[in-house]
N, C-alpha and C positions, 0 to 999 in steps of 0.2 A: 247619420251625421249631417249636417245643415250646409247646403251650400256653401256658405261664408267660411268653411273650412277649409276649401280644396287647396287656397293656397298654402297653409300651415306645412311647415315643414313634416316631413309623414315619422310619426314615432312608432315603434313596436307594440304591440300589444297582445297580450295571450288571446287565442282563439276564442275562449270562452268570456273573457273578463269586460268588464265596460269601454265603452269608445269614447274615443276624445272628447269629443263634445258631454257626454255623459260625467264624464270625468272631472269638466271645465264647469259645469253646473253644478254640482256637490261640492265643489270648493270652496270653505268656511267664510274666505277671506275674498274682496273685489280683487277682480285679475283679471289684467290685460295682457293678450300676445300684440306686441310690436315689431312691425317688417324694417328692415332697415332704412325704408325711408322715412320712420317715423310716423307712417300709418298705421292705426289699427287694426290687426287681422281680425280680432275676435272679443269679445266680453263675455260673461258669467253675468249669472242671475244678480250675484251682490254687489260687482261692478256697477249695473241698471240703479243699482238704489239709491247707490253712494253717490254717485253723479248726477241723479235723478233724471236720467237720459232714458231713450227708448235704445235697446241693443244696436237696431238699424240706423240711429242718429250716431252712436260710435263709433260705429266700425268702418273703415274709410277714413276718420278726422285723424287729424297731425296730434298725434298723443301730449307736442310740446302746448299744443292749445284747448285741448280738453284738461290737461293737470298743469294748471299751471303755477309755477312757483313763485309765492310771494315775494322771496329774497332776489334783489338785481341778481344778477351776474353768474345764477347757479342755474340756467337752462346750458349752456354746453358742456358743465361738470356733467351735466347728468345725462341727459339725451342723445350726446354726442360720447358717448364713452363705451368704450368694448370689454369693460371692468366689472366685475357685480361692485353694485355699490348701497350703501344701506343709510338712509336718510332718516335719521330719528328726531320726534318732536318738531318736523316742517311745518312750515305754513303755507298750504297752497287752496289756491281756488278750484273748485274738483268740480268738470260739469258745469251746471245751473245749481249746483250750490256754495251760500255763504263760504267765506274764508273758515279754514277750519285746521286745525293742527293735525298732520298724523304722522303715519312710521310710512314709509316707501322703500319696498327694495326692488333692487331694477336684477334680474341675473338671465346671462346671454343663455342662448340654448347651443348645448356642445354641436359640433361638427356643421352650424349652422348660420354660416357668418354675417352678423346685424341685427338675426332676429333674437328679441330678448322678450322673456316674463317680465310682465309689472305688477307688484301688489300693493296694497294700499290696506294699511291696518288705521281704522278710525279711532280706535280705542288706544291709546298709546300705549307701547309694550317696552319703552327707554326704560322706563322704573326699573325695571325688572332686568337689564343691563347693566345700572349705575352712571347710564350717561343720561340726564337730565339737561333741562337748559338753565335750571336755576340751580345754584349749589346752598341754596340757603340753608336747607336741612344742614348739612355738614357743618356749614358756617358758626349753625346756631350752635351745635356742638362742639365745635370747639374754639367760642365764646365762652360758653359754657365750664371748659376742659383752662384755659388761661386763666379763671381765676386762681388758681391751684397750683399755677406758674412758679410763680413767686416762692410759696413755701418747698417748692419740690425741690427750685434750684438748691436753693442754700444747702441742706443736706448732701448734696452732689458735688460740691468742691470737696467735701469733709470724706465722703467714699473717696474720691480721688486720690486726696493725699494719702490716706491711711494704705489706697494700692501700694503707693509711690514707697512710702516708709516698711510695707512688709517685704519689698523687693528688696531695697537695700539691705532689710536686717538676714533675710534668709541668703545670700549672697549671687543673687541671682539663679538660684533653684530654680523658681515658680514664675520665670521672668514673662512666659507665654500668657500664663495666666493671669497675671497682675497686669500686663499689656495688654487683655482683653476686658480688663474691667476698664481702666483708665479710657480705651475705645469706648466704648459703649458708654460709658460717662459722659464723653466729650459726644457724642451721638444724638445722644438724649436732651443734652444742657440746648445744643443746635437744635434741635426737635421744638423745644419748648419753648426757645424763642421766634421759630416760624410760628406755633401756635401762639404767640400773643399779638401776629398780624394778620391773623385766616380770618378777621372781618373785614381786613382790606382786600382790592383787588392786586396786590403786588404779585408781579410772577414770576413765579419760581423759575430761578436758575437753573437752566438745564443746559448738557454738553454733551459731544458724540462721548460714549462711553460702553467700554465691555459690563456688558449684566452679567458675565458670569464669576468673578470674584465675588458682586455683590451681592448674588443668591449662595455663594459658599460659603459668604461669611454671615449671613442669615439662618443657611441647613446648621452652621456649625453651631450656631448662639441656641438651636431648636434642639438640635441634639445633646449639648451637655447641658439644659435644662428642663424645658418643659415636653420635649420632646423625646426624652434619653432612654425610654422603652420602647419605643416604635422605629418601625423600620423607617428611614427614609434613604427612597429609591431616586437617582436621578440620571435620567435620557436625555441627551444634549445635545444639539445640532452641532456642529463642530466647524461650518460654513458661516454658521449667522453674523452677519455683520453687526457693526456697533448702532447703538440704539441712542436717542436724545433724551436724554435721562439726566436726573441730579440723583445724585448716589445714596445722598442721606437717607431722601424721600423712597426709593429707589428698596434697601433695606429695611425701610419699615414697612412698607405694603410688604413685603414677603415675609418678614419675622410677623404681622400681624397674623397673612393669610396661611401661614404654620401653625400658628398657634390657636387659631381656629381648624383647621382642620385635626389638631391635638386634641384639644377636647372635646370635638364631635368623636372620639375614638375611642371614651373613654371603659363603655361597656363591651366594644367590639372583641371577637376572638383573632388574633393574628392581624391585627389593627397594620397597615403600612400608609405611607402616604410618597407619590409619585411626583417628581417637580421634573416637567419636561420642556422643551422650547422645540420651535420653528420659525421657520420663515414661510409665511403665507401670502403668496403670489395673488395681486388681485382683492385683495381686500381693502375696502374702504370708507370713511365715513363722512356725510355731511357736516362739517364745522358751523356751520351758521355766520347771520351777522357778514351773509357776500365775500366771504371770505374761498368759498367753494370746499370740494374736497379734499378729504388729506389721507393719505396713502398710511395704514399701521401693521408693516409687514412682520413687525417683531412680535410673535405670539411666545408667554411664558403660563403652561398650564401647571396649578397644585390642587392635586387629586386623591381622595381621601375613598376609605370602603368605608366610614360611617354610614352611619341610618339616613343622612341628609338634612335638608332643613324644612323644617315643622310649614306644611301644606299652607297653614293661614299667617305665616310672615313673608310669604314670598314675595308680594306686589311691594313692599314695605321692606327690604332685605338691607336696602343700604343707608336707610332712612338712620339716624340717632337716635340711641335710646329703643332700640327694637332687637330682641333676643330669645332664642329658643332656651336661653340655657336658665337655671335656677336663679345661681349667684353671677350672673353675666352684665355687664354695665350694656351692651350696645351699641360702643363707641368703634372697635376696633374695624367694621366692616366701612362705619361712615365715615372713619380716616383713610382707611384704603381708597374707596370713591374721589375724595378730595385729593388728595395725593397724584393719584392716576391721570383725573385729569387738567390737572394743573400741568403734568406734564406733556398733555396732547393726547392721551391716550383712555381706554374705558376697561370697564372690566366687568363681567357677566358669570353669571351663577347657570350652572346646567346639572341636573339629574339625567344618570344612566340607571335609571331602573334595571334591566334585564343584567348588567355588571357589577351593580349595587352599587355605583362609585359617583361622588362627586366633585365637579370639575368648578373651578375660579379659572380662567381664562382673561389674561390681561392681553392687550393688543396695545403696542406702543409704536412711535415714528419711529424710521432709520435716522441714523446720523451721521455726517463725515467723517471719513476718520483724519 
């Protein structure tokens, strides 16, 4: 191991297995150990590249002036933070090289107070999250999705009323269920008129709000339709606090992300799908635009044992118009994204190989109550 290590915090390692330093140079991705004062203890071979630094020129410099971030005001979000925090699609000057965009995640190392991992992925991996800095794809979709507006409402007073008249003639029998179409009507018509402004930048109303009536009444809409043979399972934190949410939007990202996870199920034996929540401490994202970071402790995960999603749309996942499935439009994943984050929040695609299961994970702000 190389001198320039002896300060690193001392980690464990099996008697047999590679040493730090060996370790630190097999790492795919540019990685920096930072001491709490913001010097560098250490770089990797891909660190040297990225920065186009000699290892010996990095290590010792003040990490806020070797990466430095284009955006004013986002050097104490970042450098001065004891948070892991995840910086997608930055613009920072890295090194002796040009201004360049990448992903940064900074995460402290346990029992080890100040010193944190930096890495730096050059190749941006937001796509593959849904947090983007441009939302044009979505936009163009549902530009796209408004012309359609028009003809769709008119039929939907006409559903409405005929709820409205079968409840009266049955004498209030089916009242639950004539009350859930007339919902979802009025849900929809609301739906269709944000989609005939999702080329503007107006933004969506959001309010501290409980998510969990408005994932019951999403399981419910899943289950007595396109969902009414599978099992849905759901784990709830029963602590989490209220989340900055608009409820409409809010119910459609989760009836959409049910209804895909529905039809990835469709060949599965014993097909279930699992919709769990937490609160995760420490989690956070670069905003952009100097605005710094924003804290999205509210996690709602829906998780599916289908086969997952087909290896060559995955960089493209939330893109519009992009689908594994036969008869699939492509729309429902690029509304989700849009949705999300309009409300402040991102939402990411993960395979569990060795579980067979996979996971949408949305991370939203807390909100007051």
């Amino acid at each position: 191991m190389s001198g320039a290590l002896t300060s690193v915090p001392p980690l464990r390692m099996q008697q047999d297995g590679p040493s730090l330093g060996e370790q630190m140079t097999a790492l795919p991705v540019a990685t920096l150990i930072v001491k709490p004062d913001n010097s560098i203890a250490d770089a990797n071979v891909r660190a040297e590249t990225l920065l186009n630094m000699a290892r010996s020129a990095i290590i010792g410099s003040d990490v806020a002036r070797t990466i430095r971030i284009a955006e004013a005001g986002a050097r104490f979000d970042i450098w001065h933070n004891n948070k892991p925090i995840a910086a997608y699609d930055i613009k920072v000057h890295a090194g002796r090289t040009a201004e360049m965009e990448v992903d940064l995640m900074i995460a402290p190392i346990v029992d080890h107070d100040g010193w944190r991992v930096v890495s730096l992925h050059a190749q941006s991996q937001a796509r593959k999250i849904g947090h983007r800095g441009s939302a044009g794809g979505a936009r163009s979709a549902m530009g796209a999705a408004a012309i359609l507006a028009h003809e769709i409402k008119n039929p939907l007073s006409g559903i409405r009323g005929a709820a409205q008249l079968l409840e009266s003639s049955q004498g209030g029998r089916d009242a639950a269920l004539t009350q859930l179409i007339c919902n979802e009507v009025d849900r929809i018509a609301a739906l269709i008129d944000r989609m005939q402004d999702f080329t503007t930048d107006r933004t969506l109303e959001c309010r501290p709000g409980n998510i969990y009536p408005l994932i019951d009444r999403a399981a419910g809409i899943a289950a007595a339709g396109f969902a009414k043979n599978i099992k849905i399972i759901k784990h709830y934190d029963p602590s989490l606090p209220f989340s900055n949410i608009n409820d409409d939007a809010l119910v459609q990202v989760m009836i959409n992300l049910l209804k895909n996870a529905a039809e990835a199920l469709d060949n599965t034996d014993k097909p279930r799908i699992r919709v769990e929540t937490a609160f995760r401490h420490g989690v956070s994202v670069v905003v952009g635009d100097g605005k710094g970071s924003a804290v999205l402790p509210i996690e709602i995960l829906v998780i599916d044992n289908g086969p997952g999603v087909p290896e060559h749309i995955l960089d493209h996942l939330f893109n519009p118009f992009i689908t594994g499935k036969r008869d699939g439009q492509g729309l429902g994943l690029a509304l989700v994204d849009k949705l999300v984050r309009d409300m402040s929040g991102f939402v990411q695609y993960s395979r569990d190989v060795e579980a067979g299961e996979s996971t949408f994970r949305i991370l939203l702000p807390m909100g007051m109550a």
